[in-house]
PDB file with one MODEL, atoms N, CA, C and O in Angstrom:
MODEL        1
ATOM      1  N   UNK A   1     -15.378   7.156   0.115  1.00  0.00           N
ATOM      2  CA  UNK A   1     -15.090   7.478  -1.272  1.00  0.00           C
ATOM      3  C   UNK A   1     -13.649   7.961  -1.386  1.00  0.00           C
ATOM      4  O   UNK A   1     -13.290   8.902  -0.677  1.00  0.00           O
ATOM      5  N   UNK A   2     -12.824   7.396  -2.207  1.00  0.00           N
ATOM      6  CA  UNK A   2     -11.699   7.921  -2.530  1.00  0.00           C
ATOM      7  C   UNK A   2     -11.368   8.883  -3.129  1.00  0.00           C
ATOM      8  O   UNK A   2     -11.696   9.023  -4.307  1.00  0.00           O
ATOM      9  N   UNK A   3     -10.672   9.743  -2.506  1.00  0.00           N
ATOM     10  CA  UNK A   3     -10.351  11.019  -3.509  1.00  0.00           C
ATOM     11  C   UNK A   3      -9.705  11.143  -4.530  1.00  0.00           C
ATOM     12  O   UNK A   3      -8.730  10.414  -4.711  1.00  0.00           O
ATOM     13  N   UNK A   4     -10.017  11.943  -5.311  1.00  0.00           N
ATOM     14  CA  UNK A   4      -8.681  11.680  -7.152  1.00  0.00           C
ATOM     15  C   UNK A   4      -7.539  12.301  -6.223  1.00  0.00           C
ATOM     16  O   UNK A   4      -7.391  12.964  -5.195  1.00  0.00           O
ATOM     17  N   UNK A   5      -6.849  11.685  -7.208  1.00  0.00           N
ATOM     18  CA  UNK A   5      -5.360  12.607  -7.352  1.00  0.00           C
ATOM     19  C   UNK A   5      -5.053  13.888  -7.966  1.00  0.00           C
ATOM     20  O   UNK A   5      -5.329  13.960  -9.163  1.00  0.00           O
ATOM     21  N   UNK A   6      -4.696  14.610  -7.581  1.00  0.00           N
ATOM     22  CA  UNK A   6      -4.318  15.647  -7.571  1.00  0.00           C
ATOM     23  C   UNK A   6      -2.990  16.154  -7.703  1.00  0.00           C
ATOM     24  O   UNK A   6      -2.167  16.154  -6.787  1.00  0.00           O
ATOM     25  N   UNK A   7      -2.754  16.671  -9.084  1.00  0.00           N
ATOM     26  CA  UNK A   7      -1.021  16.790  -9.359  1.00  0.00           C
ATOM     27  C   UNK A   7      -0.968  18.271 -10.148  1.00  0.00           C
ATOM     28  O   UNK A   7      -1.417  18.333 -11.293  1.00  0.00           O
ATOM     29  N   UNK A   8      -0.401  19.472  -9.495  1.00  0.00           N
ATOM     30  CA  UNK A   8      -0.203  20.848  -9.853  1.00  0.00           C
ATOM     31  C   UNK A   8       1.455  20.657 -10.330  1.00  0.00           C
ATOM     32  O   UNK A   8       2.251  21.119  -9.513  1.00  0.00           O
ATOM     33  N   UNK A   9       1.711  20.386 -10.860  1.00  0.00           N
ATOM     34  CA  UNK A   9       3.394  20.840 -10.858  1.00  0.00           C
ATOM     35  C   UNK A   9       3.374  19.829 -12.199  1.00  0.00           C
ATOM     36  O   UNK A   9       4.152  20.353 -12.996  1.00  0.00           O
ATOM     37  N   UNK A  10       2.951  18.890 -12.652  1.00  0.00           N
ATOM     38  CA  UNK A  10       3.512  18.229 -14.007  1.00  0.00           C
ATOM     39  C   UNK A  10       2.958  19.426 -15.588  1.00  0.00           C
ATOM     40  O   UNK A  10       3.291  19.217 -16.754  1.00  0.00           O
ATOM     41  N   UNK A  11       2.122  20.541 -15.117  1.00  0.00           N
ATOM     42  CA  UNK A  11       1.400  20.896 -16.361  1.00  0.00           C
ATOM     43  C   UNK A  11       2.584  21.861 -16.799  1.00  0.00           C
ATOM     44  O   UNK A  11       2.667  22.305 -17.944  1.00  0.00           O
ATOM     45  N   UNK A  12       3.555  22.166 -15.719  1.00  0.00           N
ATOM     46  CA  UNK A  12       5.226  22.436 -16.156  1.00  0.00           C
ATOM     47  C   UNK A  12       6.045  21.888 -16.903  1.00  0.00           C
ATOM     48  O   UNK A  12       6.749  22.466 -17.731  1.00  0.00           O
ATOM     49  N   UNK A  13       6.013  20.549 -16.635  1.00  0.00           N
ATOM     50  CA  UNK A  13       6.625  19.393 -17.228  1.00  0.00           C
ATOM     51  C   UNK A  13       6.024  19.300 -18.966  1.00  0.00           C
ATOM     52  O   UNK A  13       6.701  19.206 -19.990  1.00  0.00           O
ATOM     53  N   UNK A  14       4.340  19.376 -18.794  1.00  0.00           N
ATOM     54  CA  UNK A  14       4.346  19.816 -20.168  1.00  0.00           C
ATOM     55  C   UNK A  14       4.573  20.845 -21.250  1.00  0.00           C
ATOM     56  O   UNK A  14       4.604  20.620 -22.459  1.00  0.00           O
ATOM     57  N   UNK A  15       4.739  22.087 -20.600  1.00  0.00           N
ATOM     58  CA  UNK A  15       5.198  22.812 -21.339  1.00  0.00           C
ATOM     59  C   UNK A  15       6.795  22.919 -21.735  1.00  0.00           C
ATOM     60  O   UNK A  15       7.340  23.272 -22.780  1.00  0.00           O
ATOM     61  N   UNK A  16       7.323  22.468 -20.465  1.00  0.00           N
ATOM     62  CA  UNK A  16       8.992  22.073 -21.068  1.00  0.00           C
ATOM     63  C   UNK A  16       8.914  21.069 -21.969  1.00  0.00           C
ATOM     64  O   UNK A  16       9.482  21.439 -22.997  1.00  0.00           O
ATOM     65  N   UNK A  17       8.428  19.839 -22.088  1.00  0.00           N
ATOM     66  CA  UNK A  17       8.000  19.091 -23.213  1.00  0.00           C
ATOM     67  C   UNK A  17       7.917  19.823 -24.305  1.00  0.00           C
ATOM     68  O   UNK A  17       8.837  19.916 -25.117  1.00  0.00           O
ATOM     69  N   UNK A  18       6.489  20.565 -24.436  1.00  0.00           N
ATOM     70  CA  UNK A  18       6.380  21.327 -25.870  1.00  0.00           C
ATOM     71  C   UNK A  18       7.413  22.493 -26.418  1.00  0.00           C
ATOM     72  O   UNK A  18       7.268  22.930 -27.560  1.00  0.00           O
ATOM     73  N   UNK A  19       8.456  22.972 -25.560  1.00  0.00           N
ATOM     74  CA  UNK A  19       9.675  23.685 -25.651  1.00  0.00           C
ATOM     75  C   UNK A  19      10.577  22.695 -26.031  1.00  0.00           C
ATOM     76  O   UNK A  19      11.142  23.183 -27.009  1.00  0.00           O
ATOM     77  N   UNK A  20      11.152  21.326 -25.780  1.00  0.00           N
ATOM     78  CA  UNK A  20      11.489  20.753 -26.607  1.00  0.00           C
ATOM     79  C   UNK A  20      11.478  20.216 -27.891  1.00  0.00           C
ATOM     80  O   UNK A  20      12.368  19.772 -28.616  1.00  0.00           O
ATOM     81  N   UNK A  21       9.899  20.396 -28.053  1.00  0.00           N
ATOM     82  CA  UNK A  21       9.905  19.835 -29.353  1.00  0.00           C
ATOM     83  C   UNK A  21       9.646  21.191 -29.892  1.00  0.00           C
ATOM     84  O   UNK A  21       9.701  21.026 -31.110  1.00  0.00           O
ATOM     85  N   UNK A  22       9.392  22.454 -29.657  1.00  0.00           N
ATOM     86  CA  UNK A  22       9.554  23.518 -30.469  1.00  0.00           C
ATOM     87  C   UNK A  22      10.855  23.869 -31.071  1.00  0.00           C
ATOM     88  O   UNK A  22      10.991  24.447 -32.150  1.00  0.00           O
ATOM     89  N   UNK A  23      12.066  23.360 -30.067  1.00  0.00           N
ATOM     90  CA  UNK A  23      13.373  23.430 -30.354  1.00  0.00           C
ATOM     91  C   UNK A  23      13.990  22.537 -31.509  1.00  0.00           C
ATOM     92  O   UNK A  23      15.042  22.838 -32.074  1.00  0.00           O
ATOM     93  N   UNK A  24      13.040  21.113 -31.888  1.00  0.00           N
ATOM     94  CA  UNK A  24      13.939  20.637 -32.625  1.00  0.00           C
ATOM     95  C   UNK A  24      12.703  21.217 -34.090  1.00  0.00           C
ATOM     96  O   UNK A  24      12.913  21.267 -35.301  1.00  0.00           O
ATOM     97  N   UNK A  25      11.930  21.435 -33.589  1.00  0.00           N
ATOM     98  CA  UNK A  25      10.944  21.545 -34.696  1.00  0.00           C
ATOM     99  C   UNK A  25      10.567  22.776 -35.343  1.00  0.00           C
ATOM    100  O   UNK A  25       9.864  22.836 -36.352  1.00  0.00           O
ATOM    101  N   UNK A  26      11.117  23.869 -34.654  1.00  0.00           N
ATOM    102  CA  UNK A  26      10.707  24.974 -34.665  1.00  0.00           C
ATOM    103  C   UNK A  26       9.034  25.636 -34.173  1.00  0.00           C
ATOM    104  O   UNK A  26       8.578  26.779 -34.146  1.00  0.00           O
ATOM    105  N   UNK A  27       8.515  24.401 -33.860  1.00  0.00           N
ATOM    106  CA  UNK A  27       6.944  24.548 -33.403  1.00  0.00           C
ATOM    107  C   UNK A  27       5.862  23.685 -32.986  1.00  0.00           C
ATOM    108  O   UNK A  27       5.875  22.810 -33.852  1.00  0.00           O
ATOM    109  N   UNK A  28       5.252  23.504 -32.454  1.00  0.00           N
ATOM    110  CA  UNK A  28       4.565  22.855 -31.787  1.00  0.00           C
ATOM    111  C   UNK A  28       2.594  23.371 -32.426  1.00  0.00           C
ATOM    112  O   UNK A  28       1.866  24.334 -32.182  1.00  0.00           O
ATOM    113  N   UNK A  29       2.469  22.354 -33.118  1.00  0.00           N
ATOM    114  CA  UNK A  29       1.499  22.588 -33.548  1.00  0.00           C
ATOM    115  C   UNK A  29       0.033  22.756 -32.629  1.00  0.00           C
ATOM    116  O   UNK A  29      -0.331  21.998 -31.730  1.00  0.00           O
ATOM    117  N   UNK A  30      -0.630  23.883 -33.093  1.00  0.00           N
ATOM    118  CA  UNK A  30      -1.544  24.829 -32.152  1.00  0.00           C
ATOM    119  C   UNK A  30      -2.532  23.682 -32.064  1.00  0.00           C
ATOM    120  O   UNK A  30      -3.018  23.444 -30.958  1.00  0.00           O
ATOM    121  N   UNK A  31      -2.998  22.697 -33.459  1.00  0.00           N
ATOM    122  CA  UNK A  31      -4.148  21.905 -33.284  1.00  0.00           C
ATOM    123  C   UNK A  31      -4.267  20.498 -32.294  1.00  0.00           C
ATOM    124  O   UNK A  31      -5.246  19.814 -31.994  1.00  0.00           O
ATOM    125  N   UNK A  32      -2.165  20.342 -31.769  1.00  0.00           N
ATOM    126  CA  UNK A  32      -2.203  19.537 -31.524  1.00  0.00           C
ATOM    127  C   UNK A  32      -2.433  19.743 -30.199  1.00  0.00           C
ATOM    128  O   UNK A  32      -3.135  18.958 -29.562  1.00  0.00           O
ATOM    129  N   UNK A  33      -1.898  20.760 -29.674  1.00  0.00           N
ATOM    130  CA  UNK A  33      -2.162  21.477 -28.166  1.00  0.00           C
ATOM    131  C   UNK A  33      -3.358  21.808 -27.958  1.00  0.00           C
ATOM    132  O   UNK A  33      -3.771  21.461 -26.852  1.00  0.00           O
ATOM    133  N   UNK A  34      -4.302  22.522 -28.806  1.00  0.00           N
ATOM    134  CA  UNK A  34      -6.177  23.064 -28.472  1.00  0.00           C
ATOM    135  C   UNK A  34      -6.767  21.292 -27.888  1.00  0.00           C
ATOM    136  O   UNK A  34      -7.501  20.942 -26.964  1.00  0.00           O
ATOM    137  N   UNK A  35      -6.076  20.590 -28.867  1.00  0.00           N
ATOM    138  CA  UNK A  35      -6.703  19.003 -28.992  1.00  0.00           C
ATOM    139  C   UNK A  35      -6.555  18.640 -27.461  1.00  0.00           C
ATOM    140  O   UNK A  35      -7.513  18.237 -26.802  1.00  0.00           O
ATOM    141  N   UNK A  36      -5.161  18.828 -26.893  1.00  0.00           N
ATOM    142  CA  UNK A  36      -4.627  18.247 -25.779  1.00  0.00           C
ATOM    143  C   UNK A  36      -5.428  19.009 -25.041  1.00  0.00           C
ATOM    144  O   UNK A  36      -6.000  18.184 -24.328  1.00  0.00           O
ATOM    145  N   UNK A  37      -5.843  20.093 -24.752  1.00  0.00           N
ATOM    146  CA  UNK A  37      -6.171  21.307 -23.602  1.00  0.00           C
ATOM    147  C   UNK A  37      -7.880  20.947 -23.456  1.00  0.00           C
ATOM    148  O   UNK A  37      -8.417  20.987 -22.349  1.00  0.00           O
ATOM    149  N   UNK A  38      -8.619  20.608 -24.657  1.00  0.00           N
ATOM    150  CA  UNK A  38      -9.937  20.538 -24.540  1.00  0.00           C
ATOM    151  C   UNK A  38     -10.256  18.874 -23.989  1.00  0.00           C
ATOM    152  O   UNK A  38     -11.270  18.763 -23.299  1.00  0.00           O
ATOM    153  N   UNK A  39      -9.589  17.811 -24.210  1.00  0.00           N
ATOM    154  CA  UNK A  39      -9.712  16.943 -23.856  1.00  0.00           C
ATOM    155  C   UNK A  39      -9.314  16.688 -22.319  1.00  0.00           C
ATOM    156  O   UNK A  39      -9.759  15.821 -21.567  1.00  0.00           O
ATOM    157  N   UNK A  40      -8.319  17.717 -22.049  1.00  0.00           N
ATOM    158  CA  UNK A  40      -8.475  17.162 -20.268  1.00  0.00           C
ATOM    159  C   UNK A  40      -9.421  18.147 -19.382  1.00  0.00           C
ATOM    160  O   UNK A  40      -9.807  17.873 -18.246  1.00  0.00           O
ATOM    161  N   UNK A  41      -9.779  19.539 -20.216  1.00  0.00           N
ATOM    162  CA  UNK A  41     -10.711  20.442 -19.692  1.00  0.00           C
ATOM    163  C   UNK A  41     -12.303  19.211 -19.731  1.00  0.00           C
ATOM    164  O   UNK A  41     -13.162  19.205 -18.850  1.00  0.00           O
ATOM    165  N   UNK A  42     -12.305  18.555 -20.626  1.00  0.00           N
ATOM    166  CA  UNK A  42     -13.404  17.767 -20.728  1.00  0.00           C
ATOM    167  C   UNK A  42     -13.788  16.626 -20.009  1.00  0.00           C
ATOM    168  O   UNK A  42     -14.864  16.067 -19.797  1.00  0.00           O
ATOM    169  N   UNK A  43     -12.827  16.465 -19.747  1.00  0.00           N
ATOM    170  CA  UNK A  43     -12.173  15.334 -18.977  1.00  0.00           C
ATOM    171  C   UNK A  43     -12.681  15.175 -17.502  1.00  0.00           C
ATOM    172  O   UNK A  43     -12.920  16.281 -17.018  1.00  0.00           O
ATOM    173  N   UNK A  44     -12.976  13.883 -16.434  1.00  0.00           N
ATOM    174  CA  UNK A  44     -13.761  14.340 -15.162  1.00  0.00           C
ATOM    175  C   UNK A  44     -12.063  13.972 -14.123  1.00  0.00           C
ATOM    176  O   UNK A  44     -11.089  13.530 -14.733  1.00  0.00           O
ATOM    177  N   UNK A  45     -11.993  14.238 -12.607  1.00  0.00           N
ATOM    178  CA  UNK A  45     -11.314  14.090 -12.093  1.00  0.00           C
ATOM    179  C   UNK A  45     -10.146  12.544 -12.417  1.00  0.00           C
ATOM    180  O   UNK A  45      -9.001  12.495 -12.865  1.00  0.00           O
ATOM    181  N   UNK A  46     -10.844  11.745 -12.073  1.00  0.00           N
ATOM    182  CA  UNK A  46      -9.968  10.180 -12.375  1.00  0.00           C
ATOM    183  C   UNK A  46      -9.190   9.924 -13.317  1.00  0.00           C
ATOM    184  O   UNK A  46      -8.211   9.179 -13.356  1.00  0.00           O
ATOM    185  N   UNK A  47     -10.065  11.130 -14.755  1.00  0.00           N
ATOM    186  CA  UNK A  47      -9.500  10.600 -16.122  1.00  0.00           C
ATOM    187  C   UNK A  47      -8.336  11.710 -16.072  1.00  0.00           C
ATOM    188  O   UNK A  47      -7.450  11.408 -16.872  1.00  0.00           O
ATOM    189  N   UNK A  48      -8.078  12.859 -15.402  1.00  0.00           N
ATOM    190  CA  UNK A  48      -7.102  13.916 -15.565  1.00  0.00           C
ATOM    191  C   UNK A  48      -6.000  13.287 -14.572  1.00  0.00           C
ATOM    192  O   UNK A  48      -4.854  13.708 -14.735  1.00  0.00           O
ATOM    193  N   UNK A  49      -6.194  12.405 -13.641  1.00  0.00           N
ATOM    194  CA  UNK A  49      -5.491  12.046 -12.989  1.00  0.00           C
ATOM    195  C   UNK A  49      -4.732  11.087 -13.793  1.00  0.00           C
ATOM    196  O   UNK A  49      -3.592  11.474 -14.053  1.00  0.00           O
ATOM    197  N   UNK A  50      -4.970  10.251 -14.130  1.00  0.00           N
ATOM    198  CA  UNK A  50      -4.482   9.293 -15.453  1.00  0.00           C
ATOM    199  C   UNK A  50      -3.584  10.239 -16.252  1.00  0.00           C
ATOM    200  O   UNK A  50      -2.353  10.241 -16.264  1.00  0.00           O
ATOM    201  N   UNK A  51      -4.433  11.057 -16.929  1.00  0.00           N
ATOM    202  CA  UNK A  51      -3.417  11.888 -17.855  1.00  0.00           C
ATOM    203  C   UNK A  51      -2.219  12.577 -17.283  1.00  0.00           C
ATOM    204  O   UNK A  51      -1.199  12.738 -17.954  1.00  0.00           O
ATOM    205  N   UNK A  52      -2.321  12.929 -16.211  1.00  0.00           N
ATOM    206  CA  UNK A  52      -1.219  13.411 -15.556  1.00  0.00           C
ATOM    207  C   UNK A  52      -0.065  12.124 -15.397  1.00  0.00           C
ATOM    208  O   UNK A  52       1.094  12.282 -15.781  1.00  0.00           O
ATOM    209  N   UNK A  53      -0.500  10.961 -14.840  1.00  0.00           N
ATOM    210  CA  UNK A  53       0.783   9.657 -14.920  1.00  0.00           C
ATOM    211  C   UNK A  53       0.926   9.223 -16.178  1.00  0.00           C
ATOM    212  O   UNK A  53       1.884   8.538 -16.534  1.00  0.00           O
ATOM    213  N   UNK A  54       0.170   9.518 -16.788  1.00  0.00           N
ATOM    214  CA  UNK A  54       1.005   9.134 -18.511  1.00  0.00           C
ATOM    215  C   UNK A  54       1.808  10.219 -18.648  1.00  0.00           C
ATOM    216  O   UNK A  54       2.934   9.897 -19.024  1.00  0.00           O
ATOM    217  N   UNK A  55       1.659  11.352 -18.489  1.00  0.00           N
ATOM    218  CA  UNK A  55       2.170  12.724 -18.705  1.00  0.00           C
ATOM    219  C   UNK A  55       3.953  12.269 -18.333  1.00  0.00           C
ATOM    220  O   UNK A  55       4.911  12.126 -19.093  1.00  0.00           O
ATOM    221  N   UNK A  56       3.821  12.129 -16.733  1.00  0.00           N
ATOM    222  CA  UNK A  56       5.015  11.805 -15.909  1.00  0.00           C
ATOM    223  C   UNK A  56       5.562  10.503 -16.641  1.00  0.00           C
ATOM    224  O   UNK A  56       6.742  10.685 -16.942  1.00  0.00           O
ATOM    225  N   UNK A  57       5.226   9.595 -16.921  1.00  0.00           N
ATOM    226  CA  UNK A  57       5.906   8.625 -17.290  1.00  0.00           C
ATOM    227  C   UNK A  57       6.273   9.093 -18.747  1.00  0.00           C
ATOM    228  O   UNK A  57       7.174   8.390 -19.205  1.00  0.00           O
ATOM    229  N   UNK A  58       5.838  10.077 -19.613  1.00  0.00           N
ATOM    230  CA  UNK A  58       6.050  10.109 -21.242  1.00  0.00           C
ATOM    231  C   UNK A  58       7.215  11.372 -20.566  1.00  0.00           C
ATOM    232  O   UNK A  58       8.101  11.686 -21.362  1.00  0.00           O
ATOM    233  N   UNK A  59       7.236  11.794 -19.746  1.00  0.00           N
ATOM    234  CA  UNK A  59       8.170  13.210 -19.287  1.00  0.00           C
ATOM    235  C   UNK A  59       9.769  12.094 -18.850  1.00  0.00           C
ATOM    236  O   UNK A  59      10.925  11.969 -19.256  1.00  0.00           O
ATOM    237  N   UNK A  60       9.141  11.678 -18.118  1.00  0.00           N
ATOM    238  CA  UNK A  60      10.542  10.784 -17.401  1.00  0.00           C
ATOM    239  C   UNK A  60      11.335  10.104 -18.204  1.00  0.00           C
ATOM    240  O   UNK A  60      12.538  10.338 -18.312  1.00  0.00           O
ATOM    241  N   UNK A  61      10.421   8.781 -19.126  1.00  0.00           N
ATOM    242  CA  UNK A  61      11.165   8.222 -20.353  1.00  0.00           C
ATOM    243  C   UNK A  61      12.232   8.894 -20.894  1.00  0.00           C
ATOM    244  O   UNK A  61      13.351   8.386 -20.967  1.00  0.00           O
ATOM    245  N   UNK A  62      11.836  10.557 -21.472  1.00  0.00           N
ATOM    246  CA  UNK A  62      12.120  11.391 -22.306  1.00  0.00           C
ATOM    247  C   UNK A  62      13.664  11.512 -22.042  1.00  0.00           C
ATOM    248  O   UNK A  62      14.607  11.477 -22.832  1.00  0.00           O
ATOM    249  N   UNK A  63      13.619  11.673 -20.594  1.00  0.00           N
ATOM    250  CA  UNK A  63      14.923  12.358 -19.807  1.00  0.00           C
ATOM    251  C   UNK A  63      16.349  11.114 -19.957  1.00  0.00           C
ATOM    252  O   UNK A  63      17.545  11.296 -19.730  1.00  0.00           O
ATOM    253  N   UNK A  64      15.846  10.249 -20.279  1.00  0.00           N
ATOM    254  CA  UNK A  64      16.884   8.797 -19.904  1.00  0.00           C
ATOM    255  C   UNK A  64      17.438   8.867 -21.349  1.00  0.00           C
ATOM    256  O   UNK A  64      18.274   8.047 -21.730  1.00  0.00           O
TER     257      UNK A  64
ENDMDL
END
């Protein structure tokens, strides 16, 4: 059986994310973050792993 992936260091990456857009926006909406937080708490190993490489690839894009 293959093990998920496992990634501790991008949930950084999202909060510098949401500090960017607090900066141009002045805020980062709470419903949009509870939304984000309950869906990967809900979420089983494979599918958080996923969310984490979309995460990295929507983080990386950002930077270019």
């Amino acid at each position: 059986m293959e093990k998920p992936k496992r990634s501790y260091y991008l949930p950084a990456k999202l909060v510098d994310a949401f500090d960017k857009d607090c900066a141009k926006s002045g805020m980062v909406k709470e419903k949009v973050v509870a939304a984000a937080m309950l869906s990967f708490l809900d979420s089983n190993p494979t599918q958080r792993a996923a969310m984490f490489e979309k995460l990295a690839q929507f983080v990386a894009r950002k930077k270019k």
